[in-house]
SELO-465780 format. One record per atom (N, C-alpha, C, O): atom name; x, y, z. Coordinates in Angstrom, 3 decimals, always signed. Layout:
// SELO-465780
> atom	u	v	w
> CA	X	Y	Z
...
***
This chain:
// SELO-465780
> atom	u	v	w
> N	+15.898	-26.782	+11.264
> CA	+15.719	-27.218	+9.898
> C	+14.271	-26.927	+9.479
> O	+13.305	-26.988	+10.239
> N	+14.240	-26.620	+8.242
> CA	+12.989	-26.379	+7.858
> C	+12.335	-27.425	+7.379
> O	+12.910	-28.319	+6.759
> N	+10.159	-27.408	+7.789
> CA	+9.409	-28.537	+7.522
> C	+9.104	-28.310	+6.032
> O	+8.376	-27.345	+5.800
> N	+9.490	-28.956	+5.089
> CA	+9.330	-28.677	+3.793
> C	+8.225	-29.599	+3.280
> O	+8.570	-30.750	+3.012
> N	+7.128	-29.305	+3.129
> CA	+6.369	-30.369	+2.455
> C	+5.572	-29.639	+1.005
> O	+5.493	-28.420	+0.855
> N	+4.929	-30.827	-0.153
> CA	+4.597	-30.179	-0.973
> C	+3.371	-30.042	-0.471
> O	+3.057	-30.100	+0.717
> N	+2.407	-29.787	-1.762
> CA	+1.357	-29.074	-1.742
> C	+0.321	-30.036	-0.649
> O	-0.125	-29.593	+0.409
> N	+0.128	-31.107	-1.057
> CA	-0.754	-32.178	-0.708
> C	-0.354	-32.465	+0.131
> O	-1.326	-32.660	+0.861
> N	+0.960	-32.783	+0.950
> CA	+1.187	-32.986	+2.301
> C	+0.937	-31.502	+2.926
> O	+0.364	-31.531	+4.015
> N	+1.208	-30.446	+2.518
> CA	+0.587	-29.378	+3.272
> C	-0.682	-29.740	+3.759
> O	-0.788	-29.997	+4.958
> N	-1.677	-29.801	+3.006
> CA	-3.028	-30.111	+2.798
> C	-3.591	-30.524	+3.641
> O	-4.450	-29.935	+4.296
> N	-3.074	-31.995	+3.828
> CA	-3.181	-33.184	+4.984
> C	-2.546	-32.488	+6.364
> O	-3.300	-32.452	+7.337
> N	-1.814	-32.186	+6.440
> CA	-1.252	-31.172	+7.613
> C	-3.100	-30.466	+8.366
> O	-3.960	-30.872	+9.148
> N	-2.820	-29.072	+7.371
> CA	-3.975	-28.335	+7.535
> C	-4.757	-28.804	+7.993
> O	-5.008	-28.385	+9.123
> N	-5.678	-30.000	+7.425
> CA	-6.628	-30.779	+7.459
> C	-6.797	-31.403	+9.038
> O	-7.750	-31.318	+9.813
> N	-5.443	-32.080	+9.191
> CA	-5.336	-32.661	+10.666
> C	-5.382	-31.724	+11.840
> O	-5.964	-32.038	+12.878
> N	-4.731	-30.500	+11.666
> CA	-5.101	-29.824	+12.828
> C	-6.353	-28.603	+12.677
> O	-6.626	-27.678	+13.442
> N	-6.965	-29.003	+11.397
> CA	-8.165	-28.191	+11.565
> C	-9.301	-28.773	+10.337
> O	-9.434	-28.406	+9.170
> N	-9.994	-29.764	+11.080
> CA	-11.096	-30.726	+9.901
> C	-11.683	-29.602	+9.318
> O	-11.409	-29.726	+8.124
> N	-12.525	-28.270	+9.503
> CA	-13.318	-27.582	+9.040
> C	-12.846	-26.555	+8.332
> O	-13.579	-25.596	+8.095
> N	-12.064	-26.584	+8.066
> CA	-10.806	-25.580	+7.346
> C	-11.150	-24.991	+6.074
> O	-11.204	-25.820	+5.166
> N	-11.395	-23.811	+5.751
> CA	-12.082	-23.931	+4.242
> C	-10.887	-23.639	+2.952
> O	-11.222	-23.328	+1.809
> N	-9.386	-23.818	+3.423
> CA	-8.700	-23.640	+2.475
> C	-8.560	-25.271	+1.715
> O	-8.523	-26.405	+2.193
> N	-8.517	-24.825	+0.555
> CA	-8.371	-25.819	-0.897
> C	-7.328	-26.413	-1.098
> O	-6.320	-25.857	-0.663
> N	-7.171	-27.628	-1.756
> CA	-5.681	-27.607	-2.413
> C	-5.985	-26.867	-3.469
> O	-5.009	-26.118	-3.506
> N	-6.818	-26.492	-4.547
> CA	-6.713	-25.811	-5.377
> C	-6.755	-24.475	-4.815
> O	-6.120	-23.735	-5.567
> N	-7.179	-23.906	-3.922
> CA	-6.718	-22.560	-3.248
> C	-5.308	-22.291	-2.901
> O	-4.567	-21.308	-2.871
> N	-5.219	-23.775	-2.606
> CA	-3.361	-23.496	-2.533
> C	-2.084	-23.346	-3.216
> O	-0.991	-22.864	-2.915
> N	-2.738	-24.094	-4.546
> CA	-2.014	-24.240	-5.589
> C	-2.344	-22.710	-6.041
> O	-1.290	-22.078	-5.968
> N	-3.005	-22.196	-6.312
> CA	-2.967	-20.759	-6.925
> C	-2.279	-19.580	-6.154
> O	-1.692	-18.635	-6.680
> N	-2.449	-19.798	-4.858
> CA	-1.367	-19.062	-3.937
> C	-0.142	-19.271	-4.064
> O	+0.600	-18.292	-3.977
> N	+0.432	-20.583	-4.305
> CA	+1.878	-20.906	-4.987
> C	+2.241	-20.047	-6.653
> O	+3.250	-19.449	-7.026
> N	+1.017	-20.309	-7.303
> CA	+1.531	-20.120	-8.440
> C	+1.499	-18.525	-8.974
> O	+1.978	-18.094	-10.023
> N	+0.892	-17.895	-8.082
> CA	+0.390	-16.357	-8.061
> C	+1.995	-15.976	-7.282
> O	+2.518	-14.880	-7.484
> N	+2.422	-16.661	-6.705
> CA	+4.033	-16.345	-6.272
> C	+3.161	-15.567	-4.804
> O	+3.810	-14.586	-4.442
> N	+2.355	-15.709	-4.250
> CA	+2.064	-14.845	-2.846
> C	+2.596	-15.862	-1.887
> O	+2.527	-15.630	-0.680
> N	+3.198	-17.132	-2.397
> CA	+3.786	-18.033	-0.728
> C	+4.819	-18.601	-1.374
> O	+4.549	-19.384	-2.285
> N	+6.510	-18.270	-0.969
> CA	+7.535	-18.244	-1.674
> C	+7.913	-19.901	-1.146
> O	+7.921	-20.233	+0.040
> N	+8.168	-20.680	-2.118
> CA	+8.163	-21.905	-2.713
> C	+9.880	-22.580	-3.030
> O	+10.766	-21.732	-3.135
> N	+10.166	-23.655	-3.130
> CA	+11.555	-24.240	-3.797
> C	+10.522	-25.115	-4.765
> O	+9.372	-25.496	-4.547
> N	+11.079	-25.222	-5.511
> CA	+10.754	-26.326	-6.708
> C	+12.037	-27.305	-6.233
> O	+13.150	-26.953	-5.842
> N	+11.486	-28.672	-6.407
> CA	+12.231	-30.021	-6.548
> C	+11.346	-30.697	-8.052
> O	+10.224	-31.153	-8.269
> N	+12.667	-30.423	-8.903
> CA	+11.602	-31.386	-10.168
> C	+10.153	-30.504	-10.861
> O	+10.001	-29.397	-11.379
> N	+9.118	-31.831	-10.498
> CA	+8.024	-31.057	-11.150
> C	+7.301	-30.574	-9.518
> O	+6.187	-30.050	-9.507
> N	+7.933	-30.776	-8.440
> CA	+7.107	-30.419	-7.318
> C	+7.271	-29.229	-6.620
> O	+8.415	-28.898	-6.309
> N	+6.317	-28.523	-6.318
> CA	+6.613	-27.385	-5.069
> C	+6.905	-27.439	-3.774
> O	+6.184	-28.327	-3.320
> N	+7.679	-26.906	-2.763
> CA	+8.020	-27.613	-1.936
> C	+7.452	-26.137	-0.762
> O	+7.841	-25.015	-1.088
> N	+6.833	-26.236	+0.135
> CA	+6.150	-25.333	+0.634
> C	+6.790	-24.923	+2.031
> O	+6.070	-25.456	+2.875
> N	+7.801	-24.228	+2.661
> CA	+7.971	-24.146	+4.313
> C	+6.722	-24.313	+4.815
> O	+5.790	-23.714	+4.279
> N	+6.522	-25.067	+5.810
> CA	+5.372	-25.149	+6.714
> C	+5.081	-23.940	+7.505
> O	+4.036	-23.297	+7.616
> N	+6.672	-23.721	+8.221
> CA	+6.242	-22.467	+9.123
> C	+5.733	-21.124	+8.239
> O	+4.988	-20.147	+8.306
> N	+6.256	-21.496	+7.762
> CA	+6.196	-19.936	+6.894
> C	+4.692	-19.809	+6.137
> O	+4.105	-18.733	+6.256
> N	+4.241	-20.586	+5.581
> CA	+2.452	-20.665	+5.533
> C	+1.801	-20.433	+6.766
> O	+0.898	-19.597	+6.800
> N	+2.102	-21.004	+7.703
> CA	+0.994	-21.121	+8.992
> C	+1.776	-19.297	+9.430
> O	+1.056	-18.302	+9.508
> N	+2.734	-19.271	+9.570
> CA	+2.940	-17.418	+9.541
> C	+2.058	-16.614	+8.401
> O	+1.554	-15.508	+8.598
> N	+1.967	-17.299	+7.284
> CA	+0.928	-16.448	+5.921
> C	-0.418	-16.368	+6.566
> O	-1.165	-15.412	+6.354
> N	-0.771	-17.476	+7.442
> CA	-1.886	-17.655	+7.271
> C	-2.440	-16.552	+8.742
> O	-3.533	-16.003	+8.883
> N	-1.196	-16.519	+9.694
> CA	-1.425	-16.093	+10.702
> C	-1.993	-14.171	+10.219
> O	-3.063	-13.684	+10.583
> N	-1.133	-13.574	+9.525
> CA	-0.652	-12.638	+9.489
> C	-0.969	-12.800	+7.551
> O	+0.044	-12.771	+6.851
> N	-1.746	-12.889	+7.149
> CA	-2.078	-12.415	+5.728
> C	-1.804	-10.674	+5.041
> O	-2.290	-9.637	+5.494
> N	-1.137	-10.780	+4.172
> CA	-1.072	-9.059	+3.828
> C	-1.876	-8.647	+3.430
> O	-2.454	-9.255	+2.530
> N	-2.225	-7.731	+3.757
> CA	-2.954	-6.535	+2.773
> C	-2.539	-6.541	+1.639
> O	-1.593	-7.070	+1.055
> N	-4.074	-5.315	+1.154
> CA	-4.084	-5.438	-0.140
> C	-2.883	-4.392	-0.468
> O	-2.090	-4.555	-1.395
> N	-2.866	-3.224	+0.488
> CA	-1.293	-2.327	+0.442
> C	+0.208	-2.918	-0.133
> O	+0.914	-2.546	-1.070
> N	+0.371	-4.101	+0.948
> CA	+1.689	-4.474	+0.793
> C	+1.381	-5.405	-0.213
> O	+2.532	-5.501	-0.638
> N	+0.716	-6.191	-0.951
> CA	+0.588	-6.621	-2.445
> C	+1.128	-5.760	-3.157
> O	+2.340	-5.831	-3.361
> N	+0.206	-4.537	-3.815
> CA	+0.308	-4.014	-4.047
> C	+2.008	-3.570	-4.966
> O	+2.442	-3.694	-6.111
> N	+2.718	-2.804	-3.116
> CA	+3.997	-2.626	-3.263
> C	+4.723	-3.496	-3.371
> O	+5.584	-3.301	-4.229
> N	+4.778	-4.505	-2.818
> CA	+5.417	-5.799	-3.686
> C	+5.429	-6.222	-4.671
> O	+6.503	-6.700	-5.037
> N	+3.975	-6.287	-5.845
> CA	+4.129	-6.397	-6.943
> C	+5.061	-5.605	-7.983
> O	+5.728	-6.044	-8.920
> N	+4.898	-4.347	-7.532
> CA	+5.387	-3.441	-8.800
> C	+6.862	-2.722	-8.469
> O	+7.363	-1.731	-9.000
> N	+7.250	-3.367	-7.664
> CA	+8.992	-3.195	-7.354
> C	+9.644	-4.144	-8.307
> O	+9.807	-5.355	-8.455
> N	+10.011	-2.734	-9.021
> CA	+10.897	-3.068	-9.937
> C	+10.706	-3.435	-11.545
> O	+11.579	-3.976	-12.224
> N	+9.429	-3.047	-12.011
> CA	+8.438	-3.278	-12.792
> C	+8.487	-1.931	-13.693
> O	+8.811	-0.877	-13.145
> N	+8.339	-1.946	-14.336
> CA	+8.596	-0.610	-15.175
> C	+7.151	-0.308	-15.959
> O	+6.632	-1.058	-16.786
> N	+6.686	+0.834	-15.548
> CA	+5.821	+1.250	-15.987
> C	+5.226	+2.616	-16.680
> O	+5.494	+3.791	-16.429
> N	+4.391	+2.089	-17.569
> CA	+3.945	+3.574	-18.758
> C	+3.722	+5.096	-18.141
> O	+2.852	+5.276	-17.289
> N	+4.236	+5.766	-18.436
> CA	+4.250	+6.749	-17.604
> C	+3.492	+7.619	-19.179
> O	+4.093	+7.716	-20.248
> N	+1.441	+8.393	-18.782
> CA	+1.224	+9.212	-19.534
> C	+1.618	+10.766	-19.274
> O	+1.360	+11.619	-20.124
***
């Protein structure tokens, strides 16, 4: 089963297994909302896989696979 917590219990997570940690909740919240850490909404809340962050965090993408991820499927001006 998956550890689903929102933003702020993420946070506290992080926090506990690493006091010196320099990620934000507002760093985190913009990583949610930039769509780079895929999310469930409950209501007005985000609901975050645990594993699957601490895998983001392990293994961060490049700026490459951004990139190609962004613009799949995106239609663009062709001069």
């Amino acid at each position: 089963m998956a550890r689903m917590r929102t933003i702020r219990q993420t946070m506290q997570y992080i926090k506990e297994k690493d006091s010196d940690t320099a990620i934000t909740e507002w760093g985190l919240r913009q990583l949610v909302k930039c769509g780079k850490l895929k999310t469930h909404r409950a209501g007005q809340k985000y609901l975050i896989n645990l594993d699957n962050f601490i895998e983001y965090l392990d293994n961060p993408p490049t700026e490459e696979q951004e990139e190609s991820e962004n613009n799949y499927g995106v239609l663009r001006r062709v001069l």
